[in-house]
N, C-alpha and C positions, 0 to 999 in steps of 0.2 A: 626541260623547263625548270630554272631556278624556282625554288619553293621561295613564298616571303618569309621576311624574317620576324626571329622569334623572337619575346619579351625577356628577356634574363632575369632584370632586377629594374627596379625604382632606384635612381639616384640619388636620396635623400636629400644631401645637401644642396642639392641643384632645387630645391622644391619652390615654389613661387603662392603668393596667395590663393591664386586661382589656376596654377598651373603643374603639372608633373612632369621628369625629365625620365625617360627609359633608355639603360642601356641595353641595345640588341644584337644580337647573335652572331651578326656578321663586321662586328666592330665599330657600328655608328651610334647614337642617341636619336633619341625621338623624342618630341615635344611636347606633349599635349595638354589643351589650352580649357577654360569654361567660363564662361559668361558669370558666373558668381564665386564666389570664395569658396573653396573645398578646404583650405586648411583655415589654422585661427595659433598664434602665439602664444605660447605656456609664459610661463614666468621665468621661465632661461632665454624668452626670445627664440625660441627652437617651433619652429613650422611644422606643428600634429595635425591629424585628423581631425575634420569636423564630426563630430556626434551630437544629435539633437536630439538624445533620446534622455526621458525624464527620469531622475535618478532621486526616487520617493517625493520631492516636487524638488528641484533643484537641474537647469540645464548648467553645466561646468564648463565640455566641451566643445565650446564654441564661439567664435568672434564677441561674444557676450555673454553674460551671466544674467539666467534667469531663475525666478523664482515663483512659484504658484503663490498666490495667495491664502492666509490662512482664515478671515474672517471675512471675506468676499470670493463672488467668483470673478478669479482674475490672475494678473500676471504682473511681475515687474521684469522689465528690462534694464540693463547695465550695462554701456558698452564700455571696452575693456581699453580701449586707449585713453582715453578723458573720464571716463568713470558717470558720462551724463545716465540719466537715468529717464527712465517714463515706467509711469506705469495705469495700466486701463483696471476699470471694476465694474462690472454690471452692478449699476446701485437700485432699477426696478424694472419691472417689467408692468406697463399701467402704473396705474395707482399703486399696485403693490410693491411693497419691500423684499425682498429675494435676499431667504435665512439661503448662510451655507452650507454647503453638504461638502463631504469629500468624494473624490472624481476618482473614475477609474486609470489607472494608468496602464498606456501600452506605447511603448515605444516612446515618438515624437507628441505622443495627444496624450491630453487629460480631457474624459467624457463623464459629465454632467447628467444624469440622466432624469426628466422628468424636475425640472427646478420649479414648474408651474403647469398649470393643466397643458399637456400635447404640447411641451417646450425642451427640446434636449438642448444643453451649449456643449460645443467644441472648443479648445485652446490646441492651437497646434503649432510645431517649432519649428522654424526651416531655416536653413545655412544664414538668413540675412535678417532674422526675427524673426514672428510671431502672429500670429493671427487666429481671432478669436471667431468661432461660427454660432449664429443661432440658427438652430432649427424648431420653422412651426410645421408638426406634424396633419395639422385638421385646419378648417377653415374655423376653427373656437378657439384655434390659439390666439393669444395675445398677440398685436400688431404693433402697439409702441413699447419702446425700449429705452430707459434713461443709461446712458454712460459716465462716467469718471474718470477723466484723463489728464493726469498733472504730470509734469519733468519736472528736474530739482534745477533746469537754468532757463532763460528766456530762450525762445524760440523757438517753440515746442511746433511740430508739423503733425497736421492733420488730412488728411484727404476730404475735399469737400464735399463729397457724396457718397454714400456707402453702395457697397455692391451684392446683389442678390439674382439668385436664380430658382424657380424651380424645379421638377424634379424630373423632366422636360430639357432643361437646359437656356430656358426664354429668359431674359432680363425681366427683372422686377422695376415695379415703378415704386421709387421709394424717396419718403419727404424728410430730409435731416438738418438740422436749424443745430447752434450752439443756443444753449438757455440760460448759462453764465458763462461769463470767459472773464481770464486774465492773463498776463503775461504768462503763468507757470501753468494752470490748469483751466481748464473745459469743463462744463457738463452738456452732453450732445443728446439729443432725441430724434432718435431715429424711427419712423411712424413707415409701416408696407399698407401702401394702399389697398392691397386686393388685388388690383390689378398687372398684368404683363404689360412690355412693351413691342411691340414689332417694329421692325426695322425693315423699309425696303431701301437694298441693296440697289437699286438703278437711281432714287433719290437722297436715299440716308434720310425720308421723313419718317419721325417716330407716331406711330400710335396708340392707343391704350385699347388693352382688349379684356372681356373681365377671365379669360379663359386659362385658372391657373393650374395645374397640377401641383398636390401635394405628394411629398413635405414639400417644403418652402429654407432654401437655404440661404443667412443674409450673412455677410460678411462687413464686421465695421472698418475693413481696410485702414487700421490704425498700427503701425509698428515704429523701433526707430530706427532712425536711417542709420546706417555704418557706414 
């Protein structure tokens, strides 16, 4: 029984956004394809790896340039062909103003620990942007959340509903309104009602149930499109 063949090397210059070329063993190449970009173009135009890991607050390696924020908690986005730009900040949580702290880093995340009673936030970096998580740990945490979302050109894209789960995996029911907008920038508030959603699956009717488990994780589903 012939064995399969083996992987030699990576092709390099065969490399594609989202794809790899293998030369193997027994004299052919192989293809292999992903659903999102694995590499991102340096400044020669030459097809690297994507890395999205944070390098003291600065992501380099990848389809865009990102930067933590220094006097909010938050992110700027860059993407590298047009140079458009977005960038999100958590400006409160309630009534309150949310001072900065510096976030732990590892890897692809910057962790926030404890920004307000039983509140940790997450930033996290992945091949195509960025997404910011809150977590309420107790049912004392805080439930509305002010954002700050400006691009430096029109047409800034938002998701019209934010997404959350708790710790369970059940959808949250959650109330998000913009409270000023303009063509460059948003402020969103984002309010968890407390309550889960159910879904049955023979109707797709939703209901509200109050039965959460904590933590409570919300995602503002705001990144920019590449």
């Amino acid at each position: 029984m012939d064995s399969k063949p083996k992987v030699l090397r990576e092709v390099q210059e065969l490399r594609g956004e989202n794809s790899k070329t293998y030369e193997m063993d027994n004299g052919q190449f192989q293809l292999r394809g992903w659903k999102e970009a694995i590499h991102y173009k340096n400044k020669l135009g030459q097809l690297k790896e994507i890395d999205t890991n944070i390098d003291i607050d600065t992501v380099k390696k990848a389809p865009y340039m990102a930067h933590l924020t220094k006097d909010k908690i938050g992110f700027t986005l860059k993407r590298k062909n047009d140079k458009q730009e977005i960038e999100i900040r958590l400006e409160r949580l309630g009534d309150k103003e949310i001072s900065y702290q510096l976030p732990l880093i590892e890897g692809n995340t910057a962790f926030y620990e404890d920004v307000d009673k039983d509140i940790d936030i997450i930033i996290e970096f992945n091949n195509s942007g960025a997404r910011l998580f809150r977590i309420l740990k107790t049912p004392d945490a805080e439930r509305k959340a002010i954002f700050h979302i400006k691009q430096g050109k029109k047409g800034l894209r938002i998701s019209p509903k934010f997404f959350g789960t708790d710790a369970m995996g059940k959808p949250l029911d959650l109330k998000t309104k913009p409270i000023l907008e303009t063509d460059y920038e948003v402020f969103i508030e984002d309010v968890f009602t407390g309550k889960t959603i159910t879904v049955d699956e023979k109707t797709r009717v939703k209901s509200l149930s109050d039965e959460v488990t904590y933590p409570v994780k919300i995602d503002p589903e705001v990144r920019i499109w590449l």
